[in-house]
PAZAPA-4460 file (N, C-alpha, C; in steps of 0.05 Angstrom, whole numbers, plus 32768, in hexadecimal, padded with zeros to 4 digits):
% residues 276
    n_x    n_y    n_z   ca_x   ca_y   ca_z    c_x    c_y    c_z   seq   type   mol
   7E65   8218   7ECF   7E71   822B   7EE3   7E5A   8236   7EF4     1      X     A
   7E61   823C   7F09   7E4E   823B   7F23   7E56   825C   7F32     2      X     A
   7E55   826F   7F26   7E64   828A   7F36   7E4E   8290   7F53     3      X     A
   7E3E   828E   7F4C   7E2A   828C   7F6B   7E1E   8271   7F76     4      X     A
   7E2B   826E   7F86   7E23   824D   7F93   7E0A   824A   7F9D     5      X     A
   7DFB   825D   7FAD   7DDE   825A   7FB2   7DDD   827F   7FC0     6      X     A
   7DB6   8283   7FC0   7DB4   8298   7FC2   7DA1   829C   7FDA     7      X     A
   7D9A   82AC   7FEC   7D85   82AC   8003   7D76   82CD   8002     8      X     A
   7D6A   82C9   7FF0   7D60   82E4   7FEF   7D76   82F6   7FE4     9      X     A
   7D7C   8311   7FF1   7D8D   831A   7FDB   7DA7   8319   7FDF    10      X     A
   7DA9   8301   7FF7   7DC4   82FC   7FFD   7DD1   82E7   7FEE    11      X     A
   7DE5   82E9   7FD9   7DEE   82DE   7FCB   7E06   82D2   7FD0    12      X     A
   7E0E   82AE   7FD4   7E26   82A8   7FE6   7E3E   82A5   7FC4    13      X     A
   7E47   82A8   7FC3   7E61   82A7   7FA8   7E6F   828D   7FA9    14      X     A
   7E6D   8280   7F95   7E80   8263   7F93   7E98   8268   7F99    15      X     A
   7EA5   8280   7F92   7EC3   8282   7F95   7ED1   828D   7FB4    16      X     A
   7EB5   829B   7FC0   7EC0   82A3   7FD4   7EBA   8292   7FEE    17      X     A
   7EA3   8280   7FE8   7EA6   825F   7FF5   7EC1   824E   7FF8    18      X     A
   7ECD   824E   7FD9   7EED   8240   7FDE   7F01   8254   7FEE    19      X     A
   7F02   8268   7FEB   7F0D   8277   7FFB   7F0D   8275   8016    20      X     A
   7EFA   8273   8023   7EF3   826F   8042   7F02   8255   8044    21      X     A
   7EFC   8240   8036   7F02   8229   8034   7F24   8224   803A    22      X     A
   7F31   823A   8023   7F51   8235   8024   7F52   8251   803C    23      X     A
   7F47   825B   804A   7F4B   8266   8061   7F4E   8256   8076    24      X     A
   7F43   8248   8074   7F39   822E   808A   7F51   8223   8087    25      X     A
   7F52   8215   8078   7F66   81F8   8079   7F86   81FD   8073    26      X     A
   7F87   8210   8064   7FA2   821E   8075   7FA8   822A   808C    27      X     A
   7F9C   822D   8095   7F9B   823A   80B0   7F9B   821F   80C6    28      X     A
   7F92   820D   80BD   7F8F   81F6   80C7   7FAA   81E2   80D0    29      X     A
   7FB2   81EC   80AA   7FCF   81CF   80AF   7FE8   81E2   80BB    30      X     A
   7FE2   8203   80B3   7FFA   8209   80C2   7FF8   8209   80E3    31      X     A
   7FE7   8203   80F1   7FE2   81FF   8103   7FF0   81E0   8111    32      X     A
   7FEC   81D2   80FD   7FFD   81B6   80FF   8011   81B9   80FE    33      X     A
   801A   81C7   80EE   8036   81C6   80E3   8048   81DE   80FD    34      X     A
   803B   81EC   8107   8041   8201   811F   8047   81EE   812F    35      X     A
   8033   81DA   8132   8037   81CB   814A   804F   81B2   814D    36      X     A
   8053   81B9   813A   8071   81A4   813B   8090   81BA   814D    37      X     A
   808C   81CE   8149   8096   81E3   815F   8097   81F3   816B    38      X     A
   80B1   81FD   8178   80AD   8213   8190   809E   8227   818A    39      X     A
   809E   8230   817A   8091   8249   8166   8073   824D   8184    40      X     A
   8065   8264   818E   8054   8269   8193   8040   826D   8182    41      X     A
   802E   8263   8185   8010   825D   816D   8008   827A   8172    42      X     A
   8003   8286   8183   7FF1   82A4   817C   8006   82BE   8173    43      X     A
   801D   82B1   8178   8032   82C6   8160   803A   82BB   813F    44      X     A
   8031   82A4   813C   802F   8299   8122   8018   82A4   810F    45      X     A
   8006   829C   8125   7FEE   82A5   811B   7FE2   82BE   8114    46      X     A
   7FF4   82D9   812A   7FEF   82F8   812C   7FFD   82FA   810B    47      X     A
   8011   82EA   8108   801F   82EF   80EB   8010   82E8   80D1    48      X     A
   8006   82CE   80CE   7FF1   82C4   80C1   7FD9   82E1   80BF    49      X     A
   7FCE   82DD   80CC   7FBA   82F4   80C4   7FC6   830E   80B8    50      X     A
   7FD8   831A   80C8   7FE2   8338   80BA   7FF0   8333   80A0    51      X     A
   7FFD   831D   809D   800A   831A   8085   7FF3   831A   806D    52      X     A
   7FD7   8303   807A   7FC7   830A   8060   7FB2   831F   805B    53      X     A
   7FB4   832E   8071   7FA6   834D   8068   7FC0   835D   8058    54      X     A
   7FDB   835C   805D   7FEA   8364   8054   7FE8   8363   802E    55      X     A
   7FEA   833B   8026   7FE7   8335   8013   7FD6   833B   800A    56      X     A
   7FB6   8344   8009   7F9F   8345   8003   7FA7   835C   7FF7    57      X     A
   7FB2   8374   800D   7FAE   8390   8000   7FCA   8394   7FED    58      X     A
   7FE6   838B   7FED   7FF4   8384   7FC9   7FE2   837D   7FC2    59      X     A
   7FDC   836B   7FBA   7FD1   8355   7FAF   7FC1   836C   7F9A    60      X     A
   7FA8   8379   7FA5   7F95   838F   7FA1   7F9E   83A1   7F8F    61      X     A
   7FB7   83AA   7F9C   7FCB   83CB   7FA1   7FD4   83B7   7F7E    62      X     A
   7FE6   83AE   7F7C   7FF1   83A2   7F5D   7FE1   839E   7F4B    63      X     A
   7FBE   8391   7F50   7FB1   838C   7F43   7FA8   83B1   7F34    64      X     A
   7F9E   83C1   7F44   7F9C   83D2   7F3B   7FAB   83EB   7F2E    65      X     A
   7FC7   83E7   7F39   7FD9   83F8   7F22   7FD9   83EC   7F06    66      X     A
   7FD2   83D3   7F0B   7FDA   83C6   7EEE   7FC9   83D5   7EE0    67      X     A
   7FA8   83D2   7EE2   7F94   83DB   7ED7   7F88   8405   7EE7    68      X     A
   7FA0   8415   7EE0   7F9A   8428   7EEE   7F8C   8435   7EDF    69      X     A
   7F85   8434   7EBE   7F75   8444   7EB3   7F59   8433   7EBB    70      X     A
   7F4B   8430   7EC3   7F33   8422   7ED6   7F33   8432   7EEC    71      X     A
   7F40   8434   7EFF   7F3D   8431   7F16   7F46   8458   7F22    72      X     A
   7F5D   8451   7F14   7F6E   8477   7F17   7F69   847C   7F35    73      X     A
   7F5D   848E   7F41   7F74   8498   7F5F   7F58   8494   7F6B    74      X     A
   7F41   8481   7F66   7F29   8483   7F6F   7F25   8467   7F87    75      X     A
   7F2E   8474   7FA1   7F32   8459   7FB5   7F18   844C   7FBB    76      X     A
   7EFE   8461   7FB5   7EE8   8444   7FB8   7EEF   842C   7FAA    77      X     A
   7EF5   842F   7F8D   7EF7   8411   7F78   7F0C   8403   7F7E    78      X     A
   7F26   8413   7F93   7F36   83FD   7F9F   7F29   83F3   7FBA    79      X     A
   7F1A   83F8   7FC8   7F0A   83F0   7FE0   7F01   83DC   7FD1    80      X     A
   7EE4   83E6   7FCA   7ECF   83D3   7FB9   7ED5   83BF   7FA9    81      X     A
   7EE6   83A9   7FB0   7EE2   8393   7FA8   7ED4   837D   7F9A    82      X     A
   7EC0   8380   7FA1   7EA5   8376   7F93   7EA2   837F   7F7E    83      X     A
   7E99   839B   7F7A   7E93   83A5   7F62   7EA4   83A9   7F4B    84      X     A
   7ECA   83AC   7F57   7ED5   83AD   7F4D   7EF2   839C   7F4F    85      X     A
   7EE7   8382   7F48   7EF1   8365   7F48   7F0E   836A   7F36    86      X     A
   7F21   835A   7F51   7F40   835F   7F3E   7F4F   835E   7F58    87      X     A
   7F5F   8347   7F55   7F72   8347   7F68   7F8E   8334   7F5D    88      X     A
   7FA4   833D   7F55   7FC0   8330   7F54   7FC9   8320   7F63    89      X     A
   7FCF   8304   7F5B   7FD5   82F0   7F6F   7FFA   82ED   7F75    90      X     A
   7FFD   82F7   7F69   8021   82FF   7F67   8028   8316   7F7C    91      X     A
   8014   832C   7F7B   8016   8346   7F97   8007   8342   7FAE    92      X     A
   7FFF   831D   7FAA   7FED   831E   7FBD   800A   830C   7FD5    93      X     A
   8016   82F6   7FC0   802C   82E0   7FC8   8034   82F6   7FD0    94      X     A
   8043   8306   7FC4   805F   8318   7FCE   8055   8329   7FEA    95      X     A
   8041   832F   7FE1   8035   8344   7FFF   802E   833D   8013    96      X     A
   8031   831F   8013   8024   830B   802E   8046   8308   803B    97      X     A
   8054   82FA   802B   8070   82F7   8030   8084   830E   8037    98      X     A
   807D   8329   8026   808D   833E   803C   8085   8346   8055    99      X     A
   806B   8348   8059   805F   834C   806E   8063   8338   8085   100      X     A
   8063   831A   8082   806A   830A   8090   808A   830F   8094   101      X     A
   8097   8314   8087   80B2   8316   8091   80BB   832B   80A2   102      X     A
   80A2   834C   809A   80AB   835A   80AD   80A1   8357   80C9   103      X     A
   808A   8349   80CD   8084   8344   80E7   808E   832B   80F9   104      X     A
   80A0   8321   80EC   80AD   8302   80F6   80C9   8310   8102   105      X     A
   80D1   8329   80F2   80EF   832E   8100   80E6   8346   8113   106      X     A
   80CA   8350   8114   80C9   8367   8126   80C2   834C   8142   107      X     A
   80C1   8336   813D   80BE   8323   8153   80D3   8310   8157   108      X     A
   80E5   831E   8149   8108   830A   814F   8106   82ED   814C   109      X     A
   80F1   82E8   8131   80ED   82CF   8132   80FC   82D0   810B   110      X     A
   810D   82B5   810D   811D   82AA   80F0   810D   82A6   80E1   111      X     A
   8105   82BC   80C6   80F6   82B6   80B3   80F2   829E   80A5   112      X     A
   810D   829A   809B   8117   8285   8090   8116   826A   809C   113      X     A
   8116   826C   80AE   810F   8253   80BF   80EE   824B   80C8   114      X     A
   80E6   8260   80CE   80BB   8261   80D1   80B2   825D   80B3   115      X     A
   80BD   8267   80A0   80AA   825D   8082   80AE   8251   807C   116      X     A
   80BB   8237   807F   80B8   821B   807D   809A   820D   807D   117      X     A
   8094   821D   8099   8079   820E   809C   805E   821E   809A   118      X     A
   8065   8232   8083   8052   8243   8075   804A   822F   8058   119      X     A
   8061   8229   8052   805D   8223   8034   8041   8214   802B   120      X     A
   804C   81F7   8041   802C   81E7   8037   8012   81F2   803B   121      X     A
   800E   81FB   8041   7FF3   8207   804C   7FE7   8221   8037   122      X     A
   8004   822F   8033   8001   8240   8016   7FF1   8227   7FFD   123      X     A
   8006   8221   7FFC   7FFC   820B   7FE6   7FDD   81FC   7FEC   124      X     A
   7FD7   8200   7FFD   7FBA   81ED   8005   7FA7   820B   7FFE   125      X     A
   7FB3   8223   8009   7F9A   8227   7FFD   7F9E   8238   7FE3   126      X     A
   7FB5   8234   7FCC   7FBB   8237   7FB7   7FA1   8220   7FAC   127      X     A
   7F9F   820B   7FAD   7F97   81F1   7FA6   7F77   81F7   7FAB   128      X     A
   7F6E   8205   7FBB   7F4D   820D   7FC0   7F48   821F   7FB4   129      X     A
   7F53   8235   7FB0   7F57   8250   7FA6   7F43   824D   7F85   130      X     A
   7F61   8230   7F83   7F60   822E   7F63   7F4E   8225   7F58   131      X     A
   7F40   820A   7F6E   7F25   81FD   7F71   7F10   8211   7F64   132      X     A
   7F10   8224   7F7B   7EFE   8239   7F76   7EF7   824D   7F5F   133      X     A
   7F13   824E   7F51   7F0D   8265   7F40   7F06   825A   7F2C   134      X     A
   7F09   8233   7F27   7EFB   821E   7F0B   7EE5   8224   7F18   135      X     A
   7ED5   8215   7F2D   7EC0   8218   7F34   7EA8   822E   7F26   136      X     A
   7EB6   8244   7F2F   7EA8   825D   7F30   7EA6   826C   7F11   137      X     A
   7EBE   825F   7F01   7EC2   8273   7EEC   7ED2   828C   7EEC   138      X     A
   7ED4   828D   7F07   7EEA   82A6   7F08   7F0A   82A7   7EF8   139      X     A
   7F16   828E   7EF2   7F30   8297   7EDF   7F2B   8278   7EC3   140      X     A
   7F2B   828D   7EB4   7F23   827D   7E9A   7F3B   827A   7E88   141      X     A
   7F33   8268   7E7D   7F46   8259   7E6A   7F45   8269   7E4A   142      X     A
   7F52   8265   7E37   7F58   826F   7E18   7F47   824E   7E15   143      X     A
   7F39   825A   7DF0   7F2F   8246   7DEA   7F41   822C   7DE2   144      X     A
   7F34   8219   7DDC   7F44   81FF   7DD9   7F38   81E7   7DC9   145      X     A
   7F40   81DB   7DBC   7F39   81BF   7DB1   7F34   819F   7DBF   146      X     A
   7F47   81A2   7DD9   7F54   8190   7DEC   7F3C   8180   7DF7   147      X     A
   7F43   8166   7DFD   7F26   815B   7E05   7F23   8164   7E1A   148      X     A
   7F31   8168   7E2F   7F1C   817A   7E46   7F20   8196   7E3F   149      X     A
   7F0A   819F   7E42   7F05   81BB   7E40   7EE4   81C0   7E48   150      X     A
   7EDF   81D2   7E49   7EC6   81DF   7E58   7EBA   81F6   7E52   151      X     A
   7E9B   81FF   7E54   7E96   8224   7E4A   7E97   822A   7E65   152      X     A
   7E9C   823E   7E60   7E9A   8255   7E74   7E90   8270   7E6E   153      X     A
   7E77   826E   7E8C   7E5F   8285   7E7D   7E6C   82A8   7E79   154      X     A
   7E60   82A6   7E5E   7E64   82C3   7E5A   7E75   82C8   7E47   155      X     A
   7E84   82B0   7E36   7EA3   82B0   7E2B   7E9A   8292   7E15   156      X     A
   7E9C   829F   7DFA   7E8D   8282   7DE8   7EAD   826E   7DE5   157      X     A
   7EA0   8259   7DE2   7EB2   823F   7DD5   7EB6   8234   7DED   158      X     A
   7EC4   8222   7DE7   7ED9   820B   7DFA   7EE6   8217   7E01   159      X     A
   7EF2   8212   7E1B   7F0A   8222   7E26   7F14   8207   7E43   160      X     A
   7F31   820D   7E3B   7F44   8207   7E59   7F3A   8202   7E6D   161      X     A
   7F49   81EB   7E7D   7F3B   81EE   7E9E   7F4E   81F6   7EAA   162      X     A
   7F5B   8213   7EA8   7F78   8215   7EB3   7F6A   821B   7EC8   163      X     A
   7F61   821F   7EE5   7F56   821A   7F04   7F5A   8207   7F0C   164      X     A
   7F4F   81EE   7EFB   7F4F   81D3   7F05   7F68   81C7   7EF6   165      X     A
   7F7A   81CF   7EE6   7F91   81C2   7EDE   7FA9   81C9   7EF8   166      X     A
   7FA6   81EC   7F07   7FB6   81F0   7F11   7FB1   81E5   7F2D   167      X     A
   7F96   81E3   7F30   7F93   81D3   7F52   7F9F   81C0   7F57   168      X     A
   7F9C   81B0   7F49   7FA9   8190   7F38   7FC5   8191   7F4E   169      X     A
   7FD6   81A0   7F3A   7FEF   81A7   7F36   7FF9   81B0   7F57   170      X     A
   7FE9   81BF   7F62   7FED   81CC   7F7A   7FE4   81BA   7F94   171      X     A
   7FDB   81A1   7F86   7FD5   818E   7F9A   7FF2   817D   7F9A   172      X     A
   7FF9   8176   7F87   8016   816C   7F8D   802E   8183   7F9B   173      X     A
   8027   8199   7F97   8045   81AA   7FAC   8030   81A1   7FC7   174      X     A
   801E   81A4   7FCF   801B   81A5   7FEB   8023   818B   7FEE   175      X     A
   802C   816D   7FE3   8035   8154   7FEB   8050   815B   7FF5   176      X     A
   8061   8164   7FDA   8077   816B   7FDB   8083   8184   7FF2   177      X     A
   8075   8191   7FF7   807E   81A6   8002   8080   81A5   801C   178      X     A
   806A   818A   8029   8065   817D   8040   8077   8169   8046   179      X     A
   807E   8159   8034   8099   814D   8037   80B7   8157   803D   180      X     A
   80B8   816C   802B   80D5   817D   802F   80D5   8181   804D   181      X     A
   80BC   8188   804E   80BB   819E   8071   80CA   8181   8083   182      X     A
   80C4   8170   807C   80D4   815C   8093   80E7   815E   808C   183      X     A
   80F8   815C   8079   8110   815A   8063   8125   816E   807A   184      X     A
   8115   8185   8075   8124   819C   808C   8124   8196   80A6   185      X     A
   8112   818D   80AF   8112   8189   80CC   8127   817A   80D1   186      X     A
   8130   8162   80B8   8144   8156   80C0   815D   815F   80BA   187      X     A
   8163   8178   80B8   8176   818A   80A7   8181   817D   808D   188      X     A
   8178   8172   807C   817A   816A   8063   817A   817B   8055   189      X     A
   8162   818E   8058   8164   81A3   803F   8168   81BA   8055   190      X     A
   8171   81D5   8054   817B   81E8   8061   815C   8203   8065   191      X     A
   8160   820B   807C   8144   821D   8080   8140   8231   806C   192      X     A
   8123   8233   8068   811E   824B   8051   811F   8237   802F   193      X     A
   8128   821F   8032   8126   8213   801D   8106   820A   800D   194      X     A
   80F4   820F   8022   80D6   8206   801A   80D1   8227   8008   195      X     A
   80DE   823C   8011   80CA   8250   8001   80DA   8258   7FE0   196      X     A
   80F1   824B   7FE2   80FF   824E   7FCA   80EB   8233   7FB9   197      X     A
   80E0   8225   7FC4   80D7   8210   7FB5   80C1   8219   7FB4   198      X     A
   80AB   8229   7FC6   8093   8234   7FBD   8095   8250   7FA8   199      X     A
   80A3   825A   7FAA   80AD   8270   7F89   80AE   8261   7F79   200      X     A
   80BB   824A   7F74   80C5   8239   7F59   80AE   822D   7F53   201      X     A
   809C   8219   7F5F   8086   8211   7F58   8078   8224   7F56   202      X     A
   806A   823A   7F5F   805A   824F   7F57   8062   8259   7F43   203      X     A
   8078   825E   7F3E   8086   8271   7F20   807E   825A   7F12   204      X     A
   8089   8246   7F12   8082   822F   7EF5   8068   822B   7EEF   205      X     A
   8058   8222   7EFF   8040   821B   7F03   8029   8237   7EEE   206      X     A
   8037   8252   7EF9   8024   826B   7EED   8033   826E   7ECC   207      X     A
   804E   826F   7ED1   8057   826C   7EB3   8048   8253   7E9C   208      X     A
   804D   8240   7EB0   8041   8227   7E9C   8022   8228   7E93   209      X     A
   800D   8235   7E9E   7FF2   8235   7E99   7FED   825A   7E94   210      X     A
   8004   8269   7E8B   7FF8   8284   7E8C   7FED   828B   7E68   211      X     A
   7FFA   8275   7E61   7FF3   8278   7E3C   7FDB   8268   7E39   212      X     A
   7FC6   825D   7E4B   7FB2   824E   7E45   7F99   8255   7E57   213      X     A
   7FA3   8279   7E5B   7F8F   828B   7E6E   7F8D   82AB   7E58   214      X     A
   7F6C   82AA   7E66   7F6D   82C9   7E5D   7F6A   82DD   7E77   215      X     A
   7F66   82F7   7E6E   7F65   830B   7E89   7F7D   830F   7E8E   216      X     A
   7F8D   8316   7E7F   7FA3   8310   7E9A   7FAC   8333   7E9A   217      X     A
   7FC2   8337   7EAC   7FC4   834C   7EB4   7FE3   8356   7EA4   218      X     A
   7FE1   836A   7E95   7FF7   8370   7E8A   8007   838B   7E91   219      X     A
   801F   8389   7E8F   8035   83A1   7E94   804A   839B   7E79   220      X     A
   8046   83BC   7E6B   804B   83C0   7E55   8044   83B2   7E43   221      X     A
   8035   83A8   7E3D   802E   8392   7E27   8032   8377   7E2A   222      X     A
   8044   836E   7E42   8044   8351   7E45   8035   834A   7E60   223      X     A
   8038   832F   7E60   8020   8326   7E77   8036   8329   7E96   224      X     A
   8028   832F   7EA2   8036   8339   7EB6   803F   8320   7EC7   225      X     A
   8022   830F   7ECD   802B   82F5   7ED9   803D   82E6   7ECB   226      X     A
   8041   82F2   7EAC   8053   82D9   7EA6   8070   82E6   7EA8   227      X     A
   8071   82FF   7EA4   808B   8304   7EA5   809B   8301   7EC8   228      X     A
   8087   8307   7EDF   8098   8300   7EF7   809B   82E5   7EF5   229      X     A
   808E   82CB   7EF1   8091   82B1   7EF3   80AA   82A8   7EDA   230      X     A
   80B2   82B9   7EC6   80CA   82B2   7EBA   80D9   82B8   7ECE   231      X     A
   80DB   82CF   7ED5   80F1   82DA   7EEA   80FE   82CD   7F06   232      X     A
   80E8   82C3   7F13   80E4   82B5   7F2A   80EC   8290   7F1E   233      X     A
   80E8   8290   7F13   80F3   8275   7F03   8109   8271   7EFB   234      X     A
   8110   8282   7EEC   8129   8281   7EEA   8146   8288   7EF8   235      X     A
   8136   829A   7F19   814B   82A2   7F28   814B   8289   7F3D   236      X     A
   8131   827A   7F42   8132   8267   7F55   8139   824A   7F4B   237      X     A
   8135   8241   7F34   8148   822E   7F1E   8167   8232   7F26   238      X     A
   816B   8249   7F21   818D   8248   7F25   8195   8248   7F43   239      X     A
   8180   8253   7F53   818B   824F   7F72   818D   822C   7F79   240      X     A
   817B   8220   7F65   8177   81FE   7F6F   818C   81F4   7F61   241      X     A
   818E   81F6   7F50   81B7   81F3   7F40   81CA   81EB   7F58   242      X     A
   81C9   8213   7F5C   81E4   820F   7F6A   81E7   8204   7F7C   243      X     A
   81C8   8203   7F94   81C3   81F3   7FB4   81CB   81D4   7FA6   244      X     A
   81C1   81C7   7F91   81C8   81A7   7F92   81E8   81A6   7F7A   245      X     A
   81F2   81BE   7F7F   8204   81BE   7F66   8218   819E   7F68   246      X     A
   8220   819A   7F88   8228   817F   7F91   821E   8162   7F74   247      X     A
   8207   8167   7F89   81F7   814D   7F84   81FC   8144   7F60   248      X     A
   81FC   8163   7F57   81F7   815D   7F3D   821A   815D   7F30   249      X     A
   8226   816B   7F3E   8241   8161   7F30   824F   8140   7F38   250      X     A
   823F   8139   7F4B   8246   8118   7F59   8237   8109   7F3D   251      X     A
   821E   810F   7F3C   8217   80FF   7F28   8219   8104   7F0B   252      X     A
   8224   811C   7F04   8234   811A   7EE7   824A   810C   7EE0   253      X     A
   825B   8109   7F00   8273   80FB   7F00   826A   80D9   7EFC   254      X     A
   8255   80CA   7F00   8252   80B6   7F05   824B   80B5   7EEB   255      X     A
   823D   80BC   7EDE   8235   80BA   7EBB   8248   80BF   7EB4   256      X     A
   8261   80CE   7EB7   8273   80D5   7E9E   8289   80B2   7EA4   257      X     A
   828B   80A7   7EBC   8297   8099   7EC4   828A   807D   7EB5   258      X     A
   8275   807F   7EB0   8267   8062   7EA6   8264   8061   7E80   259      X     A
   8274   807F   7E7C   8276   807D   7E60   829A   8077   7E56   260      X     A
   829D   805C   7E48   82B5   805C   7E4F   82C2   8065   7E25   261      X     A
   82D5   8076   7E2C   82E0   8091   7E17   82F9   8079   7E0F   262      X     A
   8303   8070   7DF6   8319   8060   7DEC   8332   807A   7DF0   263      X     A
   8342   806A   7E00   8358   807F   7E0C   836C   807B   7DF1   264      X     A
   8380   8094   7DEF   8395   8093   7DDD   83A4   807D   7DD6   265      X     A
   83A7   806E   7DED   83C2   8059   7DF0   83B4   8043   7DD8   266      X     A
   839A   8034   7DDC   8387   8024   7DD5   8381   802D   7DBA   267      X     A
   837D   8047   7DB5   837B   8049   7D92   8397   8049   7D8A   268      X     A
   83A8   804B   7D8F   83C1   8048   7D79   83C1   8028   7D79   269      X     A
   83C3   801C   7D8C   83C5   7FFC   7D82   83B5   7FF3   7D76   270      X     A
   8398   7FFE   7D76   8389   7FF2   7D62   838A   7FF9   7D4A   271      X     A
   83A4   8011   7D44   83A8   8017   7D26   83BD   8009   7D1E   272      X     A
   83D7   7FFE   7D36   83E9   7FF2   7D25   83DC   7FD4   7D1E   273      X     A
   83CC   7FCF   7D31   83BE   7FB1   7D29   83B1   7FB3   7D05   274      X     A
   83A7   7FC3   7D08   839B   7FC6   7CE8   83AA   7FCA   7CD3   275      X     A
   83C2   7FDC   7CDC   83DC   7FD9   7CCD   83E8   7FC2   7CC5   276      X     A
***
């Protein structure tokens, strides 16, 4: 693990806040591509992009530190001071980017549901650097483990998880997927606002599925907090994908029940007088 990537005197550059710039960049990048596929004006996309992620930054902050308020209590330097007092919620950071974007998209009479379509991939790209960064750096560590990959991480004895680099992985296939759908819609196949019901569901599964093979985590009342919204969000956006393909899936229950063929009444009695 690499938490300072190189140093210049007593300026110290941070492995983690290198990937960061990085998924600043290149999200910023593809939604720019992805803008450019329409009418949308780029410097009102963009006025939204930025305020939404100062918005997210400070949830993000604002949740991280109620969680942990015996730390911190009503003292706003340690919520300023960042550095010193490292901690930020990636759940108040998603939600705080996304209300904020929504309230500045309708103070601009522009269809939420229809513009975050082409938010999603780019979330996910720099979900995927983020995650880069925090293996890299050491910043979110794994529970110990037996597993042939596994890794130390300074400051914390044994083997432990590569949950960073298991979840980057993972977050590199939604940006495939999520970039595909976006045409899916364009061709009205799937209906607008359908990319962010699919970025909750992969994000809920994704943090549920790797939150038992992490430590640190942030708890409300005694359970893990990331894991209890990602049950929640999972299980409310599971059942919204139900009912949106409820079709599809009652067409193809009908075709399996149809290829199983059931001995009708008429057919068993004659094969009992035959035995008779």
């Amino acid at each position: 693990m690499l938490p300072i990537l190189f140093s210049l005197g007593p300026l110290k550059i941070y492995t983690f806040g290198i990937f960061l710039v990085l998924a600043f960049f290149w999200s910023s990048f593809l939604l720019w591509k992805n803008i450019r596929l329409t009418s949308y004006k780029e410097e009102e996309v963009f006025d939204g992009f930025f305020l939404s992620l100062a918005g997210g930054l400070f949830f993000g902050r604002l949740v991280y530190v109620l969680l942990n308020f015996k730390d911190f209590g009503f003292n706003l330097l340690k919520f300023i001071l960042i550095n010193g007092y490292p901690g930020i919620s990636l759940y108040g950071l998603t939600f705080g980017l996304l209300v904020t974007l929504w309230l500045f998209f309708n103070s601009k009479k522009i269809n939420f549901l229809e513009a975050i379509d082409y938010f999603i991939s780019p979330f996910f790209v720099a979900l995927v650097l983020g995650e880069f960064g925090a293996f890299f750096s050491g910043v979110e560590v794994g529970s110990k483990t037996k597993f042939l990959l596994r890794i130390r991480y300074l400051g914390y004895d044994g083997f432990r998880h590569l949950t960073g680099l298991y979840e980057a992985l993972i977050y590199l296939l939604a940006v495939y997927f999520s970039y595909r759908i976006l045409f899916e819609i364009r061709k009205e196949r799937f209906k607008q606002g359908f990319l962010l019901v699919f970025f909750l569901w992969f994000f809920s599964f994704t943090s549920f599925l790797f939150d038992r093979i992490k430590v640190n985590h942030l708890y409300l009342t005694g359970y893990s907090f990331n894991k209890v919204v990602s049950a929640v969000l999972l299980l409310t956006t599971s059942f919204y994908f139900v009912y949106y393909f409820k079709s599809e899936i009652l067409n193809y229950g009908q075709k399996i029940i149809k290829k199983i063929h059931f001995p009708t009444k008429g057919k068993t009695s004659q094969g009992e007088r035959k035995k008779s």
